[in-house]
C-alpha positions as CSV (number, residue, x, y, z in Angstrom):
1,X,-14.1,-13.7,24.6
2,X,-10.7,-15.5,24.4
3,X,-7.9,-13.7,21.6
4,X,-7.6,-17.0,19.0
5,X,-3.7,-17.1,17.9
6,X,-3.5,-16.1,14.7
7,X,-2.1,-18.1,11.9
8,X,1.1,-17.9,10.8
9,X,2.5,-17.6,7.7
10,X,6.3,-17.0,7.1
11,X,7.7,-16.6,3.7
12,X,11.8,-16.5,3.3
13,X,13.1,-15.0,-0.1
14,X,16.5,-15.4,-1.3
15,X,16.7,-12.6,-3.7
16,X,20.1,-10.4,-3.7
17,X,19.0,-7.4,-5.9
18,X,16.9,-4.8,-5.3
19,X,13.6,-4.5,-6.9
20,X,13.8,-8.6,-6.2
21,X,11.6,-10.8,-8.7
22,X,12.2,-13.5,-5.6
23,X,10.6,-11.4,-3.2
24,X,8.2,-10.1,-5.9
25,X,7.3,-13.9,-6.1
26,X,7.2,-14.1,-2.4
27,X,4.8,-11.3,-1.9
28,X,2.5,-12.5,-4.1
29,X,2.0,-16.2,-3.1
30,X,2.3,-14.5,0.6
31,X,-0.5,-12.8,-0.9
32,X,-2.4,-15.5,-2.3
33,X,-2.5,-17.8,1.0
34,X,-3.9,-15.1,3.3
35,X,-6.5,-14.3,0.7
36,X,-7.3,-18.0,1.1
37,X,-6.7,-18.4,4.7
38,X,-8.9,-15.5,5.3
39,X,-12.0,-17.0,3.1
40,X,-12.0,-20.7,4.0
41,X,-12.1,-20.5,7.5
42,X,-14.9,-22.1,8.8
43,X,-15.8,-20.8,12.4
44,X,-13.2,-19.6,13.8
45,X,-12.4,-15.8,12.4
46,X,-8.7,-16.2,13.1
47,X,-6.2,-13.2,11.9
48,X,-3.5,-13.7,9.5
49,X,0.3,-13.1,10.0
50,X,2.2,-12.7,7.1
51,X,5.5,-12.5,7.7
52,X,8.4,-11.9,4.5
53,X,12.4,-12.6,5.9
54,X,14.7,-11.3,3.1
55,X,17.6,-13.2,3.6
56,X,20.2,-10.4,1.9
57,X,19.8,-8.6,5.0
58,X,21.0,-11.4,6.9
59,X,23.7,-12.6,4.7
60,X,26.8,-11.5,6.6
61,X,24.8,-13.3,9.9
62,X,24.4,-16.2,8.6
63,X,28.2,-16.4,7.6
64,X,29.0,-15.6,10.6
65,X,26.7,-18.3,12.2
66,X,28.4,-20.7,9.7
67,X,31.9,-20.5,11.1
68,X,31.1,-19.2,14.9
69,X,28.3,-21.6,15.8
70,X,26.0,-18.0,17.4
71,X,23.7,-16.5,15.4
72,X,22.7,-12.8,16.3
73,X,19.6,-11.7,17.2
74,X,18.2,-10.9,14.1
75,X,18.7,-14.0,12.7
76,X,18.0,-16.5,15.5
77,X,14.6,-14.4,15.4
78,X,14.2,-15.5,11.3
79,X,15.3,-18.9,12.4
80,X,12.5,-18.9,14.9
81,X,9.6,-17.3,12.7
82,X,10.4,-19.8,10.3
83,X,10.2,-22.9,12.6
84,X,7.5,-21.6,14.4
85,X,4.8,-20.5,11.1
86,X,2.0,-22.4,10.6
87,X,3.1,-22.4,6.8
88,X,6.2,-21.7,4.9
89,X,6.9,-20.0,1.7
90,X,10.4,-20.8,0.0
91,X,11.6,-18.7,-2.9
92,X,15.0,-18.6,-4.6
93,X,16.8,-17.6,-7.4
94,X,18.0,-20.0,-9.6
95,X,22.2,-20.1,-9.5
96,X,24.2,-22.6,-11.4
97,X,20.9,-25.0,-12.0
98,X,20.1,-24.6,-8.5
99,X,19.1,-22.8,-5.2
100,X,21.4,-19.8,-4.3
101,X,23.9,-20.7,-1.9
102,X,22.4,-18.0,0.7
103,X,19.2,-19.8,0.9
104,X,20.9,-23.0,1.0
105,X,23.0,-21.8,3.7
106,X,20.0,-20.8,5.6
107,X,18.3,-23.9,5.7
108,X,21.3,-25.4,6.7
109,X,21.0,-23.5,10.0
110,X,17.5,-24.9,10.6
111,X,17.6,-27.9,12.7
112,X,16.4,-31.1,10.9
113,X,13.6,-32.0,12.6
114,X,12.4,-28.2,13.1
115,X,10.2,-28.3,10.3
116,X,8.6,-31.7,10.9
117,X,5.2,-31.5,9.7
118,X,5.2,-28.0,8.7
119,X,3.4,-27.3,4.9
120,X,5.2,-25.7,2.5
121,X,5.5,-23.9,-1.0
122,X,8.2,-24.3,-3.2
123,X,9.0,-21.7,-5.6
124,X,11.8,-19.9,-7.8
125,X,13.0,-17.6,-10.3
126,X,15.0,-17.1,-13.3
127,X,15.9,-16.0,-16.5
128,X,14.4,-19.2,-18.4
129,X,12.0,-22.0,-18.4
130,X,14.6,-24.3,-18.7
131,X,15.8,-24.5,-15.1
132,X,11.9,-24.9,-13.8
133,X,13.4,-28.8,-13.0
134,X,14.9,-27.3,-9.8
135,X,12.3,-27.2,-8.0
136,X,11.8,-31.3,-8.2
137,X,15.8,-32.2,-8.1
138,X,16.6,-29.7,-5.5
139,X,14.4,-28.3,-3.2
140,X,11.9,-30.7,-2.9
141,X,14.6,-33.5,-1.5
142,X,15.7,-30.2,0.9
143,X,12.5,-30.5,2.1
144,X,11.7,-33.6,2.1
145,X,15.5,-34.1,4.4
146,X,13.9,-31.5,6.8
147,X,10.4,-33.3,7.2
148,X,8.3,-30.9,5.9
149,X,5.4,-31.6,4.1
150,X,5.7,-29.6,0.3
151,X,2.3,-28.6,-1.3
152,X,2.2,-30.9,-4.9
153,X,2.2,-27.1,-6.9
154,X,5.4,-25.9,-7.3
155,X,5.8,-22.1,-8.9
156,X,8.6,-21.1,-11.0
157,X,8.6,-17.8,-12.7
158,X,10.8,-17.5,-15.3
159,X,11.1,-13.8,-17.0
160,X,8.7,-13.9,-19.5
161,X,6.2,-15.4,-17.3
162,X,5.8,-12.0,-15.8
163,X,2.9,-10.4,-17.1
164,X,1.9,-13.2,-18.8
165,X,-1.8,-14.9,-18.9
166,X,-0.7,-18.2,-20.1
167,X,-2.5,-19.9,-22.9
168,X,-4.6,-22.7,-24.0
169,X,-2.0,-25.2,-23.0
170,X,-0.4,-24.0,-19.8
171,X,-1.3,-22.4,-16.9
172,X,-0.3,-18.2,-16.3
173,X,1.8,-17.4,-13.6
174,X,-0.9,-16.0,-11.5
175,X,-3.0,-18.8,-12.0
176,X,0.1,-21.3,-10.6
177,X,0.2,-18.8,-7.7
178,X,-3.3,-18.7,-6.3
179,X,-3.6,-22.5,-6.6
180,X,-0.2,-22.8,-4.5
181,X,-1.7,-20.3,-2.0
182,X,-4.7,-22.3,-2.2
183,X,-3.1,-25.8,-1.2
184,X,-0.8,-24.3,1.3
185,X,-3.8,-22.5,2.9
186,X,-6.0,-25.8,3.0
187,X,-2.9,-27.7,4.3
188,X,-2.2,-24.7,7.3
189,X,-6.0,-25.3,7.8
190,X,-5.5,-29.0,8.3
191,X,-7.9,-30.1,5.2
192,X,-5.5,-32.0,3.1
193,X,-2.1,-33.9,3.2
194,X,1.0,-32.1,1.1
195,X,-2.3,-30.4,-0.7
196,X,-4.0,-33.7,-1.9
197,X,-7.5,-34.7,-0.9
198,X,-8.3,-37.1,1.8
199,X,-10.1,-39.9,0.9
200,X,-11.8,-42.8,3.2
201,X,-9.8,-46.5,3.6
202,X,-10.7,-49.5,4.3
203,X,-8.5,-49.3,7.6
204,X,-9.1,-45.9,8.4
205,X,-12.3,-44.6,10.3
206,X,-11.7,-41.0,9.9
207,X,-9.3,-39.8,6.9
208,X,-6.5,-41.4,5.1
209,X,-3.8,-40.5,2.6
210,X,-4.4,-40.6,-1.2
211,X,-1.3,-42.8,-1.7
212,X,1.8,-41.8,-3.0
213,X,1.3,-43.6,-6.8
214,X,-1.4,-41.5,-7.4
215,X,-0.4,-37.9,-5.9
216,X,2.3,-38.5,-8.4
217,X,0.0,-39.4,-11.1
218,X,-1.9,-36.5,-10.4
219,X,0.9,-34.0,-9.6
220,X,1.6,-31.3,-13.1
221,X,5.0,-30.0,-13.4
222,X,5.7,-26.2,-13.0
């Protein structure tokens, strides 16, 4: 028998402290998309790679990249694991109503057309609900820049989301999780488009894209 590749699945966490609530978030939609990987697929019995990159251990690198143009080792390795997964995971902190400059400084180091394609999770922390609107005004557009394609569930755990169920009106932070882990796994998987469904058109024999209106229509805020 031939060895399959096995998927890929690279998340990158921006948290500076240590125990991380970033990478806490990270492990667990890491978590969540292997769990799915692992039950949807369909004939093939493919492994799954899950692969965390804390970026605090490669702060001083990327600096260093930033002003010398040559990235060491360790970090042209993260670059690569991250342009090479079959899915991404994104989480960081919230800082001054958005992303941490280390994970923004990270990304910068990715090559804009690296990522083309590529499915992805958004997701973030902080202390309170109120800065949940980072994930649509800032990294979705950072995304979107470097072509990737962003699942429509976006996670952000604020503090008292932690332990939480939810209620009768919103959604529990696990619950957010294991349907972003379940988008980004049918996306990796090649069943959907930035997580929507496919549906028939008119000039389309196969598959075509639920437009844009109605993704939007369709697409809750977390």
């Amino acid at each position: 028998m031939f060895a399959t590749t096995p998927l890929r699945v690279v998340a990158v966490s921006a948290g500076l402290s240590q125990p991380s609530s970033t990478r806490l978030l990270a492990d667990r939609l890491a978590a969540a998309t292997r769990e799915r990987l692992m039950a949807e697929q369909d004939r093939e019995d493919r492994d799954v790679e899950v692969r965390v990159i804390e970026l605090r251990d490669l702060a001083v690198d990327i600096a260093n990249h930033l002003v010398s143009g040559f990235p060491s080792a360790g970090l042209r390795e993260a670059i690569d694991a991250v342009t090479e997964a079959d899915g991404l995971i994104a989480v960081t902190p919230v800082f001054t109503a958005s992303y941490s400059g280390l994970f923004k400084s990270f990304f910068d180091l990715i090559d804009h057309t690296a990522l083309t394609g590529t499915p992805v999770v958004i997701a973030a922390t902080g202390g309170t609900a109120r800065h949940s609107l980072v994930l649509e005004h800032a990294l979705r557009p950072l995304f979107a820049y470097l072509r990737a394609v962003t699942v429509p569930t976006s996670v952000y755990a604020a503090s008292e989301d932690w332990g939480s169920s939810g209620d009768e009106y919103t959604e529990g932070l696990p619950s957010r999780i294991r349907r972003a882990g379940g988008e980004l796994a049918s996306a990796v998987l090649g069943r959907t488009v930035s997580g929507a469904s496919r549906t028939p058109g008119l000039d389309d024999g196969e598959d075509a894209i639920v437009p844009f209106e109605q993704q939007l229509a369709d697409l809750r805020l977390d």
